[in-house]
C-alpha positions as CSV (number, residue, x, y, z in Angstrom):
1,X,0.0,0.0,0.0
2,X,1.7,3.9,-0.4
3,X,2.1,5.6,2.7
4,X,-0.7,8.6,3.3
5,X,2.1,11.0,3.7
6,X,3.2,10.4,-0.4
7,X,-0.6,10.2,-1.3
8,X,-0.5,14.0,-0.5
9,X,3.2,14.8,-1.4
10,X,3.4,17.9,-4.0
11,X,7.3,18.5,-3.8
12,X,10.4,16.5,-4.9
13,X,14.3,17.4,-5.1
14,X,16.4,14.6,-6.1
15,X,19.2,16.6,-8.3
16,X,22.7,15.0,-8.6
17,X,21.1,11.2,-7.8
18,X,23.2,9.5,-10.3
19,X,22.0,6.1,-9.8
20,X,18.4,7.2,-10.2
21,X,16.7,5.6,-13.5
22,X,13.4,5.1,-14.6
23,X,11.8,2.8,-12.7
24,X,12.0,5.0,-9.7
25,X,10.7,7.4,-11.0
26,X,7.7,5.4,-12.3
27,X,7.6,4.5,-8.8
28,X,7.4,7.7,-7.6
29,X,5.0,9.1,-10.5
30,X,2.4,5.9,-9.0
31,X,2.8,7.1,-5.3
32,X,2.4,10.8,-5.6
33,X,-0.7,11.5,-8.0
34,X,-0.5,15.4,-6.2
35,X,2.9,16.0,-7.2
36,X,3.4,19.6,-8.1
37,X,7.1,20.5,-8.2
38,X,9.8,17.7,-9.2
39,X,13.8,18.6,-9.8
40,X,15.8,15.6,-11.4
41,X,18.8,17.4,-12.5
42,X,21.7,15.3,-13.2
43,X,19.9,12.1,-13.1
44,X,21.3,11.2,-16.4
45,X,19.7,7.9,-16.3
46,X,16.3,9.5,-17.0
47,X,14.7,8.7,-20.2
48,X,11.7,9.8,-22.0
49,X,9.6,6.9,-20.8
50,X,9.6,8.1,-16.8
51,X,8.8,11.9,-18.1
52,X,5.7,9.8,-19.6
53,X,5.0,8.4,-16.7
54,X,4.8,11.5,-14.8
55,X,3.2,14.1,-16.4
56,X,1.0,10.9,-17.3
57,X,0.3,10.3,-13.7
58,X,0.7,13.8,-12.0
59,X,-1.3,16.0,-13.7
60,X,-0.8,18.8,-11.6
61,X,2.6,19.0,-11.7
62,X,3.8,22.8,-12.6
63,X,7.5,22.6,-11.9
64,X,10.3,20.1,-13.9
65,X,14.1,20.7,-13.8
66,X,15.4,18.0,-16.1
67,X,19.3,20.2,-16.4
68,X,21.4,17.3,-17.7
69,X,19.3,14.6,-18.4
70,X,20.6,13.7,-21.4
71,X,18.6,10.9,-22.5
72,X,15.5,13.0,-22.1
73,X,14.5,14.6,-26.2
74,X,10.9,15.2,-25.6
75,X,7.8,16.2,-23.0
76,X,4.5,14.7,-23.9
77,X,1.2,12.9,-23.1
78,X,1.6,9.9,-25.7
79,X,4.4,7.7,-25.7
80,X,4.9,7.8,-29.3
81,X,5.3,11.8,-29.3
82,X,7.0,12.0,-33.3
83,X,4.0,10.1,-34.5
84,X,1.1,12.1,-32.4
85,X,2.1,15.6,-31.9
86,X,-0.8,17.1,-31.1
87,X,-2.3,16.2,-27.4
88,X,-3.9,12.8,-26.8
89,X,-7.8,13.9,-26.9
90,X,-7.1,17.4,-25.6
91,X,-5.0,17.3,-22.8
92,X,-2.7,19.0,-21.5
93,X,0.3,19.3,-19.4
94,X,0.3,21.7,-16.5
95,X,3.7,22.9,-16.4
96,X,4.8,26.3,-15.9
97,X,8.5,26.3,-15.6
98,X,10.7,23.9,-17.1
99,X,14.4,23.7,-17.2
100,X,15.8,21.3,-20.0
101,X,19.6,22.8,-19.4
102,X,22.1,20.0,-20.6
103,X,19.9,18.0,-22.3
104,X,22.2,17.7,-25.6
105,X,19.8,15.5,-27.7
106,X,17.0,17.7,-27.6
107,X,16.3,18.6,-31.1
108,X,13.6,20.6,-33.1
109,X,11.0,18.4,-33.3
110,X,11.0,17.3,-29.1
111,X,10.9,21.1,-28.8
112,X,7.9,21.3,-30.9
113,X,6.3,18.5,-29.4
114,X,6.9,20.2,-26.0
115,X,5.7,23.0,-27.3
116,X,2.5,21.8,-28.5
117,X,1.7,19.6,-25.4
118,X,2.5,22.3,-22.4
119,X,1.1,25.4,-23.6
120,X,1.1,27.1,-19.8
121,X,4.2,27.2,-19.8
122,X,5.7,30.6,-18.5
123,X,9.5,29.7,-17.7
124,X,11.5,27.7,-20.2
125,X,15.9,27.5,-19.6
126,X,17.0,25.8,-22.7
127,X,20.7,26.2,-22.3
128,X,23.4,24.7,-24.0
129,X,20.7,22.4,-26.3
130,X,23.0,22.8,-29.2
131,X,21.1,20.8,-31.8
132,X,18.5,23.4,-31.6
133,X,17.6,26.0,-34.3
134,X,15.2,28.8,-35.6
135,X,13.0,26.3,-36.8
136,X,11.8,25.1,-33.1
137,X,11.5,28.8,-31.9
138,X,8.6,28.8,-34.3
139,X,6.5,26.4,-32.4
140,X,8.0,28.6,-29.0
141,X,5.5,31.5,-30.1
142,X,2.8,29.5,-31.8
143,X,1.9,26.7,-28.8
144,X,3.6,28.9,-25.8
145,X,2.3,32.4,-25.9
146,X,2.5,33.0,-22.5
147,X,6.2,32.9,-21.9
148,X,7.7,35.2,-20.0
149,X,10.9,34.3,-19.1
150,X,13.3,32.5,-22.1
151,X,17.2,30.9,-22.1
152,X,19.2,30.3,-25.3
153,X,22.1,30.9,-24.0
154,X,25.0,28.7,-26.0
155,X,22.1,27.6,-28.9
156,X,24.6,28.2,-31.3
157,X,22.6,27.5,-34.1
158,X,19.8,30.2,-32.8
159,X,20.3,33.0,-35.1
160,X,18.1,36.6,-35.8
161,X,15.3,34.5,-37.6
162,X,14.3,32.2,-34.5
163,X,15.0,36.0,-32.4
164,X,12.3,36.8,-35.0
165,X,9.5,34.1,-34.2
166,X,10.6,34.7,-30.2
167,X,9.8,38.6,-30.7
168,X,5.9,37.0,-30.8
169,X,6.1,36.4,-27.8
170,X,5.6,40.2,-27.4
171,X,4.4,41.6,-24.3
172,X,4.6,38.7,-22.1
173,X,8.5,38.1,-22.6
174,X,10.7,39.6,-19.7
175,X,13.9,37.4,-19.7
176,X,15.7,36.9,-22.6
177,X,19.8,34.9,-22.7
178,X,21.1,34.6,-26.1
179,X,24.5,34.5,-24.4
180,X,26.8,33.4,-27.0
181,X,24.4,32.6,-30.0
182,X,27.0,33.9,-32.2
183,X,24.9,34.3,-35.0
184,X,22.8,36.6,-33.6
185,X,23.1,40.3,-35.1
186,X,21.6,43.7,-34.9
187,X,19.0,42.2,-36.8
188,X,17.8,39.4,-34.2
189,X,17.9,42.6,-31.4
190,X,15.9,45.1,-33.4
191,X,13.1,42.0,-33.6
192,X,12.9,41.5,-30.0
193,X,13.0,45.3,-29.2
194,X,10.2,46.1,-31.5
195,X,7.9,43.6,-30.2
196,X,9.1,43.2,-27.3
197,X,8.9,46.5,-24.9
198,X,8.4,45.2,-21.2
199,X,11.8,43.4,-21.6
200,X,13.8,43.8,-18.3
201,X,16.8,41.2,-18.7
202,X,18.8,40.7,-21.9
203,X,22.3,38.7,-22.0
204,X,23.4,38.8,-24.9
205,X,27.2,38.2,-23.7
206,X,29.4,37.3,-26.5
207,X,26.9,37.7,-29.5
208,X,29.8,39.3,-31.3
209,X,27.1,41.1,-34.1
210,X,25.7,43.2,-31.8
211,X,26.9,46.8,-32.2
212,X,25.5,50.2,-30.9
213,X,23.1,50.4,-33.5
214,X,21.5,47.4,-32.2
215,X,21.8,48.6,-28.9
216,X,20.2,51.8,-30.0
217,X,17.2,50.3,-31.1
218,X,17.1,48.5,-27.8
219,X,17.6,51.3,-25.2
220,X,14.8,53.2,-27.3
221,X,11.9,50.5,-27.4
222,X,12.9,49.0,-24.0
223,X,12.7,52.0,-21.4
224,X,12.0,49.3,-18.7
225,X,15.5,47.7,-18.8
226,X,16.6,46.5,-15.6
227,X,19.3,44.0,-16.7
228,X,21.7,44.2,-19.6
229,X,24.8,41.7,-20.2
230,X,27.1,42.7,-23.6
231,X,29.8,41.4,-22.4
232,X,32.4,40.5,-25.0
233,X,30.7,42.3,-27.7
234,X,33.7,43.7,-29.1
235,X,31.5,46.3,-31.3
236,X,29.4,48.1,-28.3
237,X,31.5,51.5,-27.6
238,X,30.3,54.8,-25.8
239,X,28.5,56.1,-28.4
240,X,26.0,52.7,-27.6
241,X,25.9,53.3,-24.0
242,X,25.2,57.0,-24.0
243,X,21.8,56.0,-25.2
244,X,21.3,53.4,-23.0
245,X,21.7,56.3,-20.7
246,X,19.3,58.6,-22.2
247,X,16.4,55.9,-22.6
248,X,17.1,53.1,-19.8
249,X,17.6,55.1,-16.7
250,X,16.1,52.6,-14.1
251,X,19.2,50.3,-15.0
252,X,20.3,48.6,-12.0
253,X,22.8,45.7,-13.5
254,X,25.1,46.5,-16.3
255,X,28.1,44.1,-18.1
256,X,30.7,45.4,-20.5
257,X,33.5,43.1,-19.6
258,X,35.7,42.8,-22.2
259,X,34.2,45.5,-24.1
260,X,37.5,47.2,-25.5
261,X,35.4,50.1,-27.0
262,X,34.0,51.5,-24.1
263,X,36.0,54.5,-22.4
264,X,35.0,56.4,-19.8
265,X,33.1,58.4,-21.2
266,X,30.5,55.4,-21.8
267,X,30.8,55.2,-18.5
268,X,30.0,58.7,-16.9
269,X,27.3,58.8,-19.7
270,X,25.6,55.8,-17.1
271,X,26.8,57.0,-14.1
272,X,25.5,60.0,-14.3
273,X,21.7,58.8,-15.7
274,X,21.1,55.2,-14.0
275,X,21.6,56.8,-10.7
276,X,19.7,53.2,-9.5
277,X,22.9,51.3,-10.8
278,X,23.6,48.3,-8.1
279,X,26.2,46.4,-10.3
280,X,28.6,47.5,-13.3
281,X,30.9,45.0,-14.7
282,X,33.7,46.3,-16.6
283,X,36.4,43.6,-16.0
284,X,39.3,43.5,-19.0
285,X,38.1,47.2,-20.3
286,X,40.1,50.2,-20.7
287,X,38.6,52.6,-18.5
288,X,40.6,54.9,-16.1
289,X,40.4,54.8,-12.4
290,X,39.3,58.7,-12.7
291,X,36.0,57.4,-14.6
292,X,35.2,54.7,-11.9
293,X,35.6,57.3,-9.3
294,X,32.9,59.1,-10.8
295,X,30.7,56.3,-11.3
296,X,31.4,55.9,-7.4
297,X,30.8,59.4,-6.8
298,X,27.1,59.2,-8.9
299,X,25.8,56.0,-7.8
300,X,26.7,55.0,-4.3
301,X,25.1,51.8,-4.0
302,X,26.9,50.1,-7.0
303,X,29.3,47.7,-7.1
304,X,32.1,48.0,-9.7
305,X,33.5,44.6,-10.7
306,X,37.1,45.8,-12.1
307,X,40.5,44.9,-13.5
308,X,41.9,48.2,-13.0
309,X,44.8,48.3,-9.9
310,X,44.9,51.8,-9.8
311,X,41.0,51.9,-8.4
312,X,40.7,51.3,-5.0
């Protein structure tokens, strides 16, 4: 007989459990029909067929991590998901937030299937999935309108058509990492500013195309701008960040390391606009210890994360 107490359970962390497999997990799916939250992460001997089993058995779960389950390509309420795509008789998964980080064999079509069988969903971290590409971003905005908060970060074959079919997620999207989805440009950024206006977090560390143009059109579609990371972005200089100053003045968290365009005077245009500034990284840039005293000077709660020995 299951105990009462997993009758009733709606919470399960098991991350790093290496020598977890399916079978407990179908165990667990049988036990816990009220299960609202699981976290697997690192249980790379998770398959596809427990994920059946529990969103199969649990349908009120909300919360999935599956970071680095390898073997897991696809999310869905029939067991042959590439041959059925569309929900068995109209159901639906609950989920809200799912994290898929790490799980390398995800391809277009399990993202599409996702898609198409968990349309709630509101958080979805699809880092380092490296087979995917525009084409599943498609099925993102068709299925998944709701979306608020979105990782890319390391989809290397993501490019400024699948930041096109993510700018329809319009209103709803907040987050957005790209971080080192080298083949998004300008282009990709102008999309997702356009249609995109409540943005408040963008990393687009290491997207090498990005250049103050693109950051132009960013800072004046996204006034609400909390977060920004153009990190390595070799092409953002000071003429970019004065106006992000001018439009994006409740910035509280800025990157530039290794930006080796920006000057000080990028940086006193901030300073002296995003007086709410809390963080400014400008590791491996050349800026003078006389502009990060100013930045002190004008915004007295931030922290300056800095290469330079001469600020102290």
């Amino acid at each position: 007989d299951t105990p009462n107490v997993c009758l009733t359970l709606e919470k399960v962390v098991v991350n790093g459990c290496k020598r977890l497999t399916d079978r407990g997990l179908h165990v667990l799916a049988q036990c816990c029909p009220e299960l609202r939250h699981l976290e697997v992460a690192g249980c790379y001997n998770v398959s596809n067929d427990a994920v059946f089993e529990v969103v199969s058995r649990c349908p009120n779960l909300e919360h999935l991590n599956l970071s680095g389950c390898s073997k897991v390509t696809c999310i869905s309420l029939t067991q042959e998901a590439s041959l059925q795509l569309s929900p068995l008789h109209g159901q639906q998964i609950s989920i809200h937030h799912l994290d898929m980080t790490d799980c390398f064999s995800l391809e277009d079509e399990g993202l599409r299937t996702i898609a198409s069988h968990c349309p709630r969903l509101t958080h979805l971290y699809l880092r380092r999935c490296s087979r995917l590409t525009d084409e599943a971003l498609r099925h993102l905005a068709l299925h998944c309108p709701s979306i608020r908060e979105l990782s890319l970060s390391d989809c290397r074959l993501v490019g400024d058509f699948g930041l096109r079919e993510v700018a329809r997620l319009e209103g709803c999207l907040r987050y957005l990492s790209v971080a080192h989805c080298t083949r998004i440009t300008d282009v990709g950024i102008r999309y997702v500013a356009r249609y995109c206006p409540r943005l408040r977090y963008l990393n687009a560390r290491g997207c090498e195309g990005l250049t103050d143009h693109g950051l132009g059109h960013l800072s004046r579609s996204c006034p609400k701008l909390k977060s920004l990371d153009v990190g390595k972005c070799p092409l953002v200089s000071d003429n970019g960040l004065e106006q992000l100053a001018m439009y994006c003045q409740g910035l509280r968290r800025v990157s530039l390391r290794a930006c080796e365009s920006v000057t000080g005077r990028g940086l006193k245009a901030l300073a002296a606009n995003c007086c709410e500034l809390q963080l400014l990284n400008v590791q491996d840039c050349e800026v003078s210890p006389e502009a990060l005293r100013f930045v002190r000077r004008h915004c007295r709660r931030c922290v300056i994360e800095h290469t330079n020995p001469g600020f102290y």
